[in-house]
C-alpha positions as a Markdown table, in Angstrom:
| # | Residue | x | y | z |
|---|---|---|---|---|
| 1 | Unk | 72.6 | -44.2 | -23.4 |
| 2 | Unk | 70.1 | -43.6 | -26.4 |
| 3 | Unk | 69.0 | -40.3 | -27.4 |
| 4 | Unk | 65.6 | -41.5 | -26.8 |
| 5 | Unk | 66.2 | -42.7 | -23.3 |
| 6 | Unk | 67.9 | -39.5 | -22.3 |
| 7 | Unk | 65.6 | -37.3 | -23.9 |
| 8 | Unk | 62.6 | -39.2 | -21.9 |
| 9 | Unk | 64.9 | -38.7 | -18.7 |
| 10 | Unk | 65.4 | -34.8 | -19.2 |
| 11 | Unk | 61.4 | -34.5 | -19.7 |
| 12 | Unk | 61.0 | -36.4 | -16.8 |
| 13 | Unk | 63.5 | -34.5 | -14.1 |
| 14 | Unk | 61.6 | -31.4 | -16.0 |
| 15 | Unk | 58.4 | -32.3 | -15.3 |
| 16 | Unk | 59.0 | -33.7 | -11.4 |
| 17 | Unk | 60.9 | -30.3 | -11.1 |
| 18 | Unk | 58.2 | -28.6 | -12.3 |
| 19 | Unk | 55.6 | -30.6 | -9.4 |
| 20 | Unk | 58.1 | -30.0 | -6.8 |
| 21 | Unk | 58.3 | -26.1 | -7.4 |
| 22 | Unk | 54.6 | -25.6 | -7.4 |
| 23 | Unk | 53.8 | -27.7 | -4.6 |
| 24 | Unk | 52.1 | -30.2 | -6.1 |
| 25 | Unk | 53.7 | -33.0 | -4.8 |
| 26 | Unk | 52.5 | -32.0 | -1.2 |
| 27 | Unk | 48.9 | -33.9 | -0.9 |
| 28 | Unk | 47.8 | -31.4 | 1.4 |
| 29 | Unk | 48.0 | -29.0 | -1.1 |
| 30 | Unk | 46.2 | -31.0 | -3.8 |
| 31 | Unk | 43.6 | -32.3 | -1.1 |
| 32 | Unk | 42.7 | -28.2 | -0.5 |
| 33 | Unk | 42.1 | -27.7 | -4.2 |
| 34 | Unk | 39.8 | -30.4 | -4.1 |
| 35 | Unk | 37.8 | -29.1 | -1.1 |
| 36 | Unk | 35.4 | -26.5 | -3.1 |
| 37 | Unk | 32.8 | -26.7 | -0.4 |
| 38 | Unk | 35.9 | -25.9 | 2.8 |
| 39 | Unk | 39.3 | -24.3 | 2.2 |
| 40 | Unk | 39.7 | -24.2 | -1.6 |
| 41 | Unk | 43.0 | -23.8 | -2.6 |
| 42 | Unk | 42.8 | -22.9 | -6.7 |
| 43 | Unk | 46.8 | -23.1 | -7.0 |
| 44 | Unk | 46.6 | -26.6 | -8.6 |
| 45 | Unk | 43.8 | -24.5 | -11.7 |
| 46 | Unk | 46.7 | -22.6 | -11.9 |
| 47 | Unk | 49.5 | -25.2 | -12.2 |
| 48 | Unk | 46.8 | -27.1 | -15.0 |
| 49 | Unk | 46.0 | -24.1 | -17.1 |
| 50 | Unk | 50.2 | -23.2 | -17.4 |
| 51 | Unk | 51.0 | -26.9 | -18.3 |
| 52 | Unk | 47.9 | -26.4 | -20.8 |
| 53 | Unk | 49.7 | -23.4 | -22.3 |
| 54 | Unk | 53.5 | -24.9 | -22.6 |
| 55 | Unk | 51.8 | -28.4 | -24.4 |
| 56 | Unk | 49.4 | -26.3 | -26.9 |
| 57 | Unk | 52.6 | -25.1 | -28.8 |
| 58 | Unk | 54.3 | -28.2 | -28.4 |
| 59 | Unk | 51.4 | -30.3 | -29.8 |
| 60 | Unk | 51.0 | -27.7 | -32.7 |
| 61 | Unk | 54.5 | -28.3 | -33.6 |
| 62 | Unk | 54.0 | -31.8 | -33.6 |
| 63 | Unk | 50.7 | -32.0 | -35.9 |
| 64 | Unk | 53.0 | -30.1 | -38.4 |
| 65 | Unk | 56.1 | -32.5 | -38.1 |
| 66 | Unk | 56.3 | -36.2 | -40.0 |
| 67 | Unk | 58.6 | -37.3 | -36.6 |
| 68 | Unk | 60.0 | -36.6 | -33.7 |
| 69 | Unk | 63.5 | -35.5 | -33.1 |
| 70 | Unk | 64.7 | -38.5 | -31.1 |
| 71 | Unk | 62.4 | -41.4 | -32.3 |
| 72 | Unk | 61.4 | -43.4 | -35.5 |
| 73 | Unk | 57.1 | -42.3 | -34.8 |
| 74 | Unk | 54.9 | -40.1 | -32.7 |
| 75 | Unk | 53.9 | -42.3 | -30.0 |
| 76 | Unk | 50.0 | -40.4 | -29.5 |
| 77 | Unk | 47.3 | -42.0 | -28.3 |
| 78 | Unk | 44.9 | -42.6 | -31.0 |
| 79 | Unk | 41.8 | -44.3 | -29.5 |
| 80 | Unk | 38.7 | -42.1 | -28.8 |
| 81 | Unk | 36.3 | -44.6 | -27.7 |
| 82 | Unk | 35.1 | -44.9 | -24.3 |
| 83 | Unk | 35.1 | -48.7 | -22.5 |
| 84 | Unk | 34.4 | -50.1 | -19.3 |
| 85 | Unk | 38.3 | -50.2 | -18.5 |
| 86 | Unk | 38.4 | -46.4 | -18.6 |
| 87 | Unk | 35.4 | -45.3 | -17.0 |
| 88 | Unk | 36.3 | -48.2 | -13.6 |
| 89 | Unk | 40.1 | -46.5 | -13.8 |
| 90 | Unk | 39.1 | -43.0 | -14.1 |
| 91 | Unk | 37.3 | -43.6 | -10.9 |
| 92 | Unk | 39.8 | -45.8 | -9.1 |
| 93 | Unk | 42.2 | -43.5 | -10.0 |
| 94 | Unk | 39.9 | -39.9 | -8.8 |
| 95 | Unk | 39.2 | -41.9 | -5.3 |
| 96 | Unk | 42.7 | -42.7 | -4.7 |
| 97 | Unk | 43.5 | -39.0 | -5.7 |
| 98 | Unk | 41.3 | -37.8 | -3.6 |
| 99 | Unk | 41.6 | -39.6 | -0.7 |
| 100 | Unk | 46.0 | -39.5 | -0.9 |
| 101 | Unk | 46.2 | -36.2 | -2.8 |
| 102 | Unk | 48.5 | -38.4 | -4.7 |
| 103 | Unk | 48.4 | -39.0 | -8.4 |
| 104 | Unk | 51.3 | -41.1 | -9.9 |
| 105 | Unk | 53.6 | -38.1 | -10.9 |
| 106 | Unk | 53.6 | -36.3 | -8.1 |
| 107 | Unk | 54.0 | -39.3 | -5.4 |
| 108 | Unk | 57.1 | -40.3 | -7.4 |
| 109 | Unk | 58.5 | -37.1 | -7.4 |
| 110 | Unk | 57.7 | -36.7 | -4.0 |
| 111 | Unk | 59.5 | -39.8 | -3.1 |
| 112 | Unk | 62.9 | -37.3 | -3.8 |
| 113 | Unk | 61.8 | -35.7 | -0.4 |
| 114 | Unk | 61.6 | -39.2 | 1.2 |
| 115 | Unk | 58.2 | -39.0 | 2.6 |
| 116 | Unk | 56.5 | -41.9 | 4.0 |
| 117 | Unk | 53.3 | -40.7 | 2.9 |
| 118 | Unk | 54.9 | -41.0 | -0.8 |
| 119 | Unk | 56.8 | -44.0 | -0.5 |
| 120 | Unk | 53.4 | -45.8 | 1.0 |
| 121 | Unk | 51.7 | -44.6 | -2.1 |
| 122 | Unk | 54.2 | -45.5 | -4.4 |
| 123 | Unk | 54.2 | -49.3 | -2.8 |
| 124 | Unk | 50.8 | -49.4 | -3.2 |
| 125 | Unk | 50.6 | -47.8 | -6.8 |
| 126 | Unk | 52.8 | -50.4 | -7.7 |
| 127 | Unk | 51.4 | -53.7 | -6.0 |
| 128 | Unk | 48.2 | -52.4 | -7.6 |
| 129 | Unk | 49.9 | -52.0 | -11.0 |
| 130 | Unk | 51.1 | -55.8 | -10.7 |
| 131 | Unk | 48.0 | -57.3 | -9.5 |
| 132 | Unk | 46.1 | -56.1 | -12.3 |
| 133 | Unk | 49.1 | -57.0 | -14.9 |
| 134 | Unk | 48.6 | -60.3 | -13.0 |
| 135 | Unk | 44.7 | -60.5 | -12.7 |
| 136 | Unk | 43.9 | -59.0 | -16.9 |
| 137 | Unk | 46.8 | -58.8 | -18.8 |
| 138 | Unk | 47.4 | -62.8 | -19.1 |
């Protein structure tokens, strides 16, 4: 296996770990923090502003650096403009948060606990994923 390939693995089981131990792959959870006008639940502001302070180091270290250690390039977005696309996924993607308490991360690492709720979302994250690789990307 390439460095590359195991190094994206490792962040991966890192970062699933990391949504499993805060709770963050229970919907329930996630649905609370959205619910500022019932039951709001703030753990997730929590969960957001420590991810925010492990990537600003990270991202620091990679302004200052020609290359990664385990690839030819930095592979960082570089487009700033705002399209149609990303305004009509942004809010695709903020319904089907809110109304799951899914987001893509999370539901896959939930499906290590083998709920339905994530499996369901997963099979529809992904029939979605293929119609519209289907329907635009021809």
């Amino acid at each position: 296996m390439q460095k590359t390939t195991l190094a994206a693995l490792a962040s991966g089981l890192l970062f699933g770990l990391g949504l499993t131990i805060s709770g963050m792959v229970n919907p329930a959870k996630v649905l609370a923090f959205l619910d500022i006008a019932g039951d709001w639940d703030p753990t997730l502001a929590f969960v957001m502003g420590g991810a925010i302070l492990a990537a600003f180091p990270a991202f620091q270290w990679a302004k200052r650096h020609g290359r990664p250690f385990f690839a030819e390039k930095w592979s960082l977005p570089d487009r700033t403009d705002i399209d149609t696309k990303l305004v009509i996924g942004s809010a695709l993607f903020g319904i089907g948060w809110g109304l799951a308490g899914f987001c893509p991360g999370p539901a896959l690492a939930a499906l290590g606990l083998a709920t339905e709720q994530a499996l369901t979302f997963v099979v529809a994250m992904t029939v979605g994923a293929l119609v519209y690789r289907y329907m635009f990307e021809r």
